[in-house]
mmCIF file of the N, C-alpha and C atoms, coordinates in Angstrom:
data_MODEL
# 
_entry.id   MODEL 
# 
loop_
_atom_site.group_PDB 
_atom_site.id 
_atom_site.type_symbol 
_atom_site.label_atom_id 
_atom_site.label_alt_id 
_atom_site.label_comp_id 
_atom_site.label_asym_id 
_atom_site.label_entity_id 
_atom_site.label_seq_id 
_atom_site.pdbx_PDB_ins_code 
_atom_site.Cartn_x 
_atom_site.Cartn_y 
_atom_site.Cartn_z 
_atom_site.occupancy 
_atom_site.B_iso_or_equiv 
_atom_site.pdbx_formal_charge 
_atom_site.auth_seq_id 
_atom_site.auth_comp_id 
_atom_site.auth_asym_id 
_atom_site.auth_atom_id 
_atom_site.pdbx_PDB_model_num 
ATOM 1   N N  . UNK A 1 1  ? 17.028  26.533  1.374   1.00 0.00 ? 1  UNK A N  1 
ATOM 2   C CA . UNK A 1 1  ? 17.758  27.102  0.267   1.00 0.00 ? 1  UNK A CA 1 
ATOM 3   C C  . UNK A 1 1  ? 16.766  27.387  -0.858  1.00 0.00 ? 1  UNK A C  1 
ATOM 4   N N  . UNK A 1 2  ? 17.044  28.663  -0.783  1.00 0.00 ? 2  UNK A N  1 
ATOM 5   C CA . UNK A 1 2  ? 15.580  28.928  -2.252  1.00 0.00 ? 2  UNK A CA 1 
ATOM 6   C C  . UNK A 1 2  ? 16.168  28.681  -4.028  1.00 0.00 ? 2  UNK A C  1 
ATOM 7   N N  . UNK A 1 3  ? 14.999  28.696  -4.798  1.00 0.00 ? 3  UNK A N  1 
ATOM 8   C CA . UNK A 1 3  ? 15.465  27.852  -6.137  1.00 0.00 ? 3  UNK A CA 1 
ATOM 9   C C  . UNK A 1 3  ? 15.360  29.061  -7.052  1.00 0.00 ? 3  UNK A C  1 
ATOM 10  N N  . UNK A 1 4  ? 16.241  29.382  -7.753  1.00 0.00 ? 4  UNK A N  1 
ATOM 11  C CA . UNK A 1 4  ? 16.110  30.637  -8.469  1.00 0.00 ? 4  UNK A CA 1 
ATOM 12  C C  . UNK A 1 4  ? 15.524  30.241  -9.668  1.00 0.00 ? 4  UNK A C  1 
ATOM 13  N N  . UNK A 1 5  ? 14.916  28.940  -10.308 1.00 0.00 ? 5  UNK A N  1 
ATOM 14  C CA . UNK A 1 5  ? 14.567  28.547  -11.186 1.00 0.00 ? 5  UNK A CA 1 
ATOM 15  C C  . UNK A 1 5  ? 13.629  27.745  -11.189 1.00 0.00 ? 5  UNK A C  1 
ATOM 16  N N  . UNK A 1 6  ? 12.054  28.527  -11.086 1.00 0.00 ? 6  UNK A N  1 
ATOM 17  C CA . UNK A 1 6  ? 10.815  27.655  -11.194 1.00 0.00 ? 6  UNK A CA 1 
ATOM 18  C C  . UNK A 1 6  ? 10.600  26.462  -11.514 1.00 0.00 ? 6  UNK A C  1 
ATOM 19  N N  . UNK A 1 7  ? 11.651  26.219  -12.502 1.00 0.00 ? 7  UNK A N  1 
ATOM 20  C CA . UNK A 1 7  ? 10.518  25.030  -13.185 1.00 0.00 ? 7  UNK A CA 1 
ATOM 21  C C  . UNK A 1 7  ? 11.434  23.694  -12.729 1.00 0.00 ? 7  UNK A C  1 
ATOM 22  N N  . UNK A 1 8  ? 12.215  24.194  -11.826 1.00 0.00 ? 8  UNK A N  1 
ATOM 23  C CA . UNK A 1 8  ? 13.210  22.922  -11.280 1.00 0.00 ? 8  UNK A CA 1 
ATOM 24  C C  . UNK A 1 8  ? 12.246  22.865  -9.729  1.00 0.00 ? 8  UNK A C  1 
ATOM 25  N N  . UNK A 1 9  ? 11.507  23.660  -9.537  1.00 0.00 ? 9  UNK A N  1 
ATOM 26  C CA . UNK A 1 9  ? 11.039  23.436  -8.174  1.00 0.00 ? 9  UNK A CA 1 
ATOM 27  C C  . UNK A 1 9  ? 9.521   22.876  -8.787  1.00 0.00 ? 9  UNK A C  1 
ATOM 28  N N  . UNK A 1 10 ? 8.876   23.332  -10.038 1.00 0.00 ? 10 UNK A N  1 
ATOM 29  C CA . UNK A 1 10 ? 7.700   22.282  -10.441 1.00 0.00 ? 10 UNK A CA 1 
ATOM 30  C C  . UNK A 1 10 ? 8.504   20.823  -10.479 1.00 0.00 ? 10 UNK A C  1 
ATOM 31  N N  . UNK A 1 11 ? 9.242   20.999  -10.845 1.00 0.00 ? 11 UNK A N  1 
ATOM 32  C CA . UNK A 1 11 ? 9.867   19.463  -11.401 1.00 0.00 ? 11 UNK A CA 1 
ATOM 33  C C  . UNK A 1 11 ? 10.001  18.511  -10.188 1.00 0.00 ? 11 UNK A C  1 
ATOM 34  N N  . UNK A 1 12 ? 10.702  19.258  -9.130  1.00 0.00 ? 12 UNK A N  1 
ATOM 35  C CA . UNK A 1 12 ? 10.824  18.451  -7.583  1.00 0.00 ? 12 UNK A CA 1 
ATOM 36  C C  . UNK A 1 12 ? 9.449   18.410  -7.291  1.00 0.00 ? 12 UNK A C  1 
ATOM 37  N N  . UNK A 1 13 ? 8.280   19.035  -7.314  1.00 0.00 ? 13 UNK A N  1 
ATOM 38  C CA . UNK A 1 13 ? 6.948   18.784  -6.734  1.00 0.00 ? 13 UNK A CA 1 
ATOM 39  C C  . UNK A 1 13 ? 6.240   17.651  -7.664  1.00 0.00 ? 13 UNK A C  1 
ATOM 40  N N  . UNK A 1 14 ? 6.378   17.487  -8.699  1.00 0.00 ? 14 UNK A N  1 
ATOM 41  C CA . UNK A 1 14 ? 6.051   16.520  -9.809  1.00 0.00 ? 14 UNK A CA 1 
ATOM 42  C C  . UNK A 1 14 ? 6.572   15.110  -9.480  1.00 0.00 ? 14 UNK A C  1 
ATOM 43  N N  . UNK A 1 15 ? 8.329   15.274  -8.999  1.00 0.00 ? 15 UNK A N  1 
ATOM 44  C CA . UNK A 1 15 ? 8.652   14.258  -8.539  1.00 0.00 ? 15 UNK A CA 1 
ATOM 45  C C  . UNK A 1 15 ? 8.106   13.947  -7.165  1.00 0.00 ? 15 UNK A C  1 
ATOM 46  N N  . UNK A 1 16 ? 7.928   14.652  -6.450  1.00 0.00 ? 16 UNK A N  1 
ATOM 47  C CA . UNK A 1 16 ? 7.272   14.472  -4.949  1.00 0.00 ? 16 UNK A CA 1 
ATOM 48  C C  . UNK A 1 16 ? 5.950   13.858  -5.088  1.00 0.00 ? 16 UNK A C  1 
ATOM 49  N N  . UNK A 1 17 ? 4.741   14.202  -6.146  1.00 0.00 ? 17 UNK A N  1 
ATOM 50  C CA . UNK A 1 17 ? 3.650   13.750  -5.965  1.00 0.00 ? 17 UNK A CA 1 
ATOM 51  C C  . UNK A 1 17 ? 3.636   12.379  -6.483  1.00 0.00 ? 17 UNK A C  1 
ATOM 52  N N  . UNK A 1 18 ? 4.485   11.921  -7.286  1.00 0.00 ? 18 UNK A N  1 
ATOM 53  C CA . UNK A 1 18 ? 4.504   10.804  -8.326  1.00 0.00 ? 18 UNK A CA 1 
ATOM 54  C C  . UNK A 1 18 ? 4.930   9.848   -7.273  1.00 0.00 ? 18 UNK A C  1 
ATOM 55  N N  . UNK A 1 19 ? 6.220   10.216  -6.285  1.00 0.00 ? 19 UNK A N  1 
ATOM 56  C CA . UNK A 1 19 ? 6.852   9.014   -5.210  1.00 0.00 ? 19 UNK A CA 1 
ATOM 57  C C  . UNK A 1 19 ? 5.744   8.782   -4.429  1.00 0.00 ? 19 UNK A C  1 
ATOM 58  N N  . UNK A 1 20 ? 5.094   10.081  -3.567  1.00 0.00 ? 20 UNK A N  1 
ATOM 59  C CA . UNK A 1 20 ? 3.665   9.318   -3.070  1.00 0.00 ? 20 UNK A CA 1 
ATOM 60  C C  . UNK A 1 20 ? 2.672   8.799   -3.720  1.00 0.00 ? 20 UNK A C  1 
ATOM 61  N N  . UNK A 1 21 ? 2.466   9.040   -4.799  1.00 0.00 ? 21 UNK A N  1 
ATOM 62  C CA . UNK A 1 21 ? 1.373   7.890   -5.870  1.00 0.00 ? 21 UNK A CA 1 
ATOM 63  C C  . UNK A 1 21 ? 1.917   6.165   -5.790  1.00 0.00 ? 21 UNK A C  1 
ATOM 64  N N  . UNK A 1 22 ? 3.163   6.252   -6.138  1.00 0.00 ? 22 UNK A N  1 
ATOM 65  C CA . UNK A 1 22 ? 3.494   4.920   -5.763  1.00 0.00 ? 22 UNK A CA 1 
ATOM 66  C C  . UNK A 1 22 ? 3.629   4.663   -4.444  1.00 0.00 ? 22 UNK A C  1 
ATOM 67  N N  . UNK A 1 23 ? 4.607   5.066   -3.315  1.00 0.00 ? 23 UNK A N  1 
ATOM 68  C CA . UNK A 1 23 ? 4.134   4.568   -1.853  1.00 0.00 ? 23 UNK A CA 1 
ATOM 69  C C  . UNK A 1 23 ? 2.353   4.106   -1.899  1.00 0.00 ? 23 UNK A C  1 
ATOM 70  N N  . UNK A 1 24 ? 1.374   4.973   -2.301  1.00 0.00 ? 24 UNK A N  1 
ATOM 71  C CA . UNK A 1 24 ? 0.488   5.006   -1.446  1.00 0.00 ? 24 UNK A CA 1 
ATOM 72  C C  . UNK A 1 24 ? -0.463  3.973   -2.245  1.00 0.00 ? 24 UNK A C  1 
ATOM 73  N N  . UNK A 1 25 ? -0.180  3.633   -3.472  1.00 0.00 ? 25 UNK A N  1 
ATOM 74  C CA . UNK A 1 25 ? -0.487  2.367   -4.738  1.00 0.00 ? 25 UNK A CA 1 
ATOM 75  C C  . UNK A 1 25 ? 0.374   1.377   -3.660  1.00 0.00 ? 25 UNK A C  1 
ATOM 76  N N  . UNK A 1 26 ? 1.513   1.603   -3.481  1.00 0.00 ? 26 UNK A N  1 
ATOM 77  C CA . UNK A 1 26 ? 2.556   -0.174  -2.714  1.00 0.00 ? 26 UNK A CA 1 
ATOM 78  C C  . UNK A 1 26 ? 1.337   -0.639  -1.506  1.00 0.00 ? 26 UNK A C  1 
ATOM 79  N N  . UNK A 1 27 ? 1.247   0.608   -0.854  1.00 0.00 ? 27 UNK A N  1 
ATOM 80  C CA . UNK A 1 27 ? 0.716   0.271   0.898   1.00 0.00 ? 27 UNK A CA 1 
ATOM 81  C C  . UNK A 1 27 ? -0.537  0.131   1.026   1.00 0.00 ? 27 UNK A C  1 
ATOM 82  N N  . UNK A 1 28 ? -1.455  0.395   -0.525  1.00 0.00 ? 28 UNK A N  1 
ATOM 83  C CA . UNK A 1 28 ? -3.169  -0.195  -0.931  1.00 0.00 ? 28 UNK A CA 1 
ATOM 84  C C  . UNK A 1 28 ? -2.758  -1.715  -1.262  1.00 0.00 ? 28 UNK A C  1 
ATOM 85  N N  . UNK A 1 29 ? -1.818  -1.712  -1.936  1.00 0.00 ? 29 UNK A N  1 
ATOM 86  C CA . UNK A 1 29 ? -1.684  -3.724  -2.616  1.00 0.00 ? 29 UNK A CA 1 
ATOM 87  C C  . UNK A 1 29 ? -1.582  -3.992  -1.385  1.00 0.00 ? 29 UNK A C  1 
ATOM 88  N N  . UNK A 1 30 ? 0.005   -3.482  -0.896  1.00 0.00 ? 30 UNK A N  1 
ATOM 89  C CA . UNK A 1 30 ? 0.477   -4.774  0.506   1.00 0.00 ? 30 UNK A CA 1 
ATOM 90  C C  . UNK A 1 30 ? -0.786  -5.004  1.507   1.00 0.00 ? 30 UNK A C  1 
ATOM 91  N N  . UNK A 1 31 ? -1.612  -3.770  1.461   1.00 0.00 ? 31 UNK A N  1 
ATOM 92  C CA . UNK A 1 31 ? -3.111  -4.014  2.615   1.00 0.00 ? 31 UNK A CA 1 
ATOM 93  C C  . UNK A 1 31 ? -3.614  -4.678  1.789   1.00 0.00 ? 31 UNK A C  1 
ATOM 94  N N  . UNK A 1 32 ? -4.400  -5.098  0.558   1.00 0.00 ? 32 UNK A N  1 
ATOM 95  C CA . UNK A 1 32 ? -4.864  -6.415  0.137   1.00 0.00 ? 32 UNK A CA 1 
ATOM 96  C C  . UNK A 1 32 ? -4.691  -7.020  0.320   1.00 0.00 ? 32 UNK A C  1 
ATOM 97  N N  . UNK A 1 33 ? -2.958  -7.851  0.076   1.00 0.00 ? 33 UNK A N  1 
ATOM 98  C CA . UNK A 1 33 ? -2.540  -9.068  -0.143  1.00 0.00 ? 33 UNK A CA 1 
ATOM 99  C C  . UNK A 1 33 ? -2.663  -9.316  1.735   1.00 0.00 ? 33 UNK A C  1 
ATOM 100 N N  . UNK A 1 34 ? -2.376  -8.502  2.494   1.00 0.00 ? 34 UNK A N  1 
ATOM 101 C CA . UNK A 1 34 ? -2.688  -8.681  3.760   1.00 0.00 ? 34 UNK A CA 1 
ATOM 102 C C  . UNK A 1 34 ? -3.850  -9.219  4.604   1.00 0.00 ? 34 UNK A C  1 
ATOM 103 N N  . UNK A 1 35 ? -4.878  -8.192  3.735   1.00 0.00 ? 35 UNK A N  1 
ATOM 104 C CA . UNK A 1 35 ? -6.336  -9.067  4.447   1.00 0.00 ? 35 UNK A CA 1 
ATOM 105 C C  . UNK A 1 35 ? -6.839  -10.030 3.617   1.00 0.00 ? 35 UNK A C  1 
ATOM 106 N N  . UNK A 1 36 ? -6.541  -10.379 2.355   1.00 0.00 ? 36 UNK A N  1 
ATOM 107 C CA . UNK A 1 36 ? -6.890  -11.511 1.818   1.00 0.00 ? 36 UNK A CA 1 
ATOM 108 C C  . UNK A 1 36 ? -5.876  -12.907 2.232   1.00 0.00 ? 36 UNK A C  1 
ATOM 109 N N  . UNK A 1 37 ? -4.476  -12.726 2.738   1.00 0.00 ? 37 UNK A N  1 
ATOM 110 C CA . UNK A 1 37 ? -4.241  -13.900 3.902   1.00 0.00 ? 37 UNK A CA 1 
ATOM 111 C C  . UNK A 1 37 ? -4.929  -13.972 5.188   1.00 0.00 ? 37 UNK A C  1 
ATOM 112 N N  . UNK A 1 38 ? -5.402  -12.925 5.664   1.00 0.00 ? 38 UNK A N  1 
ATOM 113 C CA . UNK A 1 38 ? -6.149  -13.010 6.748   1.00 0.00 ? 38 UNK A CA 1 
ATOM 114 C C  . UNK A 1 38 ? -7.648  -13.467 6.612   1.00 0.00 ? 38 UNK A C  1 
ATOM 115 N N  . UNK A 1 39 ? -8.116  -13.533 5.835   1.00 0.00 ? 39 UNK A N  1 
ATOM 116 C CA . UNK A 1 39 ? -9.161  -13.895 5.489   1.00 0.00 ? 39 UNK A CA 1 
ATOM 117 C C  . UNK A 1 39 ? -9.155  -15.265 5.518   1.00 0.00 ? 39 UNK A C  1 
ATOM 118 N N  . UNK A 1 40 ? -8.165  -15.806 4.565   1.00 0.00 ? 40 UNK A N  1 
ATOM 119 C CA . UNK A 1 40 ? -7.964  -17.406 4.396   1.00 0.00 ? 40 UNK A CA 1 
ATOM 120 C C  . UNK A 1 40 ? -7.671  -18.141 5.337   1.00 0.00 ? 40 UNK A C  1 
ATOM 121 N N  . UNK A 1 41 ? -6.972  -17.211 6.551   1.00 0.00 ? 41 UNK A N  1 
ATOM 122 C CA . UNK A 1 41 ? -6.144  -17.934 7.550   1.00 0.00 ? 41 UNK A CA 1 
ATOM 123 C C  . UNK A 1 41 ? -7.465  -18.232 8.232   1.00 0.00 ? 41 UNK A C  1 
ATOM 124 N N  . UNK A 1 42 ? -8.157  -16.953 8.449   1.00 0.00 ? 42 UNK A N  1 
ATOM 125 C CA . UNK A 1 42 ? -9.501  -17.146 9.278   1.00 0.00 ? 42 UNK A CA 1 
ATOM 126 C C  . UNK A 1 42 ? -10.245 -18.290 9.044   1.00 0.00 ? 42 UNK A C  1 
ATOM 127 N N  . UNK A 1 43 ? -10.512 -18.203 7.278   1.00 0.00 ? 43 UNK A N  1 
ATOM 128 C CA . UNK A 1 43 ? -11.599 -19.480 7.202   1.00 0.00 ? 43 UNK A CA 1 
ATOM 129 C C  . UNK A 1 43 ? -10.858 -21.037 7.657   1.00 0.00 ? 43 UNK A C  1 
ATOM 130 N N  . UNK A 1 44 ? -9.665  -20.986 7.019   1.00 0.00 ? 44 UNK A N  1 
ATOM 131 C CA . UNK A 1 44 ? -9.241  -21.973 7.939   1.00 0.00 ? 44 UNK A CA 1 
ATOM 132 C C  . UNK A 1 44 ? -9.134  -22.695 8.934   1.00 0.00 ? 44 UNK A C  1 
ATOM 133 N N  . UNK A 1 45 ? -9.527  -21.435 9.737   1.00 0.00 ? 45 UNK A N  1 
ATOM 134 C CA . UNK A 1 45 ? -9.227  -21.754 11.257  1.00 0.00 ? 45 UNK A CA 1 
ATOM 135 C C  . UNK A 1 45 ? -10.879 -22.345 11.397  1.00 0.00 ? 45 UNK A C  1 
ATOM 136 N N  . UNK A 1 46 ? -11.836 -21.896 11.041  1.00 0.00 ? 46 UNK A N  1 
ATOM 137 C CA . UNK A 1 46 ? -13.558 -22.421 10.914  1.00 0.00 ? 46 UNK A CA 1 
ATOM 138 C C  . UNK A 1 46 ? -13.520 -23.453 10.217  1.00 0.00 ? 46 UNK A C  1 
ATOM 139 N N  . UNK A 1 47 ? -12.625 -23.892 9.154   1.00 0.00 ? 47 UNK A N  1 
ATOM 140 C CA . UNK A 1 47 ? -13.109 -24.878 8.596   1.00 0.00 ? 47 UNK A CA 1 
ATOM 141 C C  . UNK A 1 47 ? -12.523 -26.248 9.739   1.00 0.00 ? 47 UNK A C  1 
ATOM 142 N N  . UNK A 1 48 ? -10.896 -25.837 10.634  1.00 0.00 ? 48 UNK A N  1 
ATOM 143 C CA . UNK A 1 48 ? -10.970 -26.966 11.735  1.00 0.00 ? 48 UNK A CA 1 
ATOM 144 C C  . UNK A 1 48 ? -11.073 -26.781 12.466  1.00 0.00 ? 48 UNK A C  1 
ATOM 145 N N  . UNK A 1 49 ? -11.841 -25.819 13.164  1.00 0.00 ? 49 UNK A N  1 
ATOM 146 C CA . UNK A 1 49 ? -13.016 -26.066 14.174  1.00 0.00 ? 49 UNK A CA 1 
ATOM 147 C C  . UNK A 1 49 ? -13.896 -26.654 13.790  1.00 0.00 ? 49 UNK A C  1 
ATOM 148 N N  . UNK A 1 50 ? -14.909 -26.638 12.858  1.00 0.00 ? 50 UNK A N  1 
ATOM 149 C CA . UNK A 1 50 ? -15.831 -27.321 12.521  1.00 0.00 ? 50 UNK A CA 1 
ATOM 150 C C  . UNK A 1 50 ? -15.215 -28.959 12.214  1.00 0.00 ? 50 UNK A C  1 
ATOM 151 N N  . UNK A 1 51 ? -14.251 -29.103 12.070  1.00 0.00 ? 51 UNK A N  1 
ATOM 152 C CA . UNK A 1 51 ? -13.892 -30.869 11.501  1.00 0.00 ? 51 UNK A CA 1 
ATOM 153 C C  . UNK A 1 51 ? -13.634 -31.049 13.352  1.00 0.00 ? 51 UNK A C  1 
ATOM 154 N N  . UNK A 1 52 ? -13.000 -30.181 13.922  1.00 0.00 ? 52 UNK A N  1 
ATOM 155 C CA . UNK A 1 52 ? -12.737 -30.780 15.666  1.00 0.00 ? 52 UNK A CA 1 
ATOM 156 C C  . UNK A 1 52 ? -13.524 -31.272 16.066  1.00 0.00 ? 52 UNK A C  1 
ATOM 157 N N  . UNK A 1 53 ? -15.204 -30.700 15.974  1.00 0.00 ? 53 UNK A N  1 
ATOM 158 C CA . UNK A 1 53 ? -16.174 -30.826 16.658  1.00 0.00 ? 53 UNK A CA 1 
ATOM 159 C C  . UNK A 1 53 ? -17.010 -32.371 17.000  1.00 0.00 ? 53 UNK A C  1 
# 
């Protein structure tokens, strides 16, 4: 359906780029907070191996 009024179709692209700025800001944190538990879990796991030994 075409928009007979430009600046309502800048406005939807403005809103379009802004929702992926945040998705793509959410899914950079949630991958932090992700490999920095993985990280910890890891050393963990070395720190009792090393006490097993």
């Amino acid at each position: 359906m075409s928009n007979s009024n430009p600046n309502d179709t800048e406005l939807e692209q403005q809103r379009a780029e802004s929702a992926t700025a945040a998705l793509k800001s959410q899914t950079e944190d949630n991958h932090t907070e992700n490999s920095e538990a993985a990280a910890d879990r890891i050393a963990s796991n070395v720190k009792d191996a090393k006490e097993d030994k």
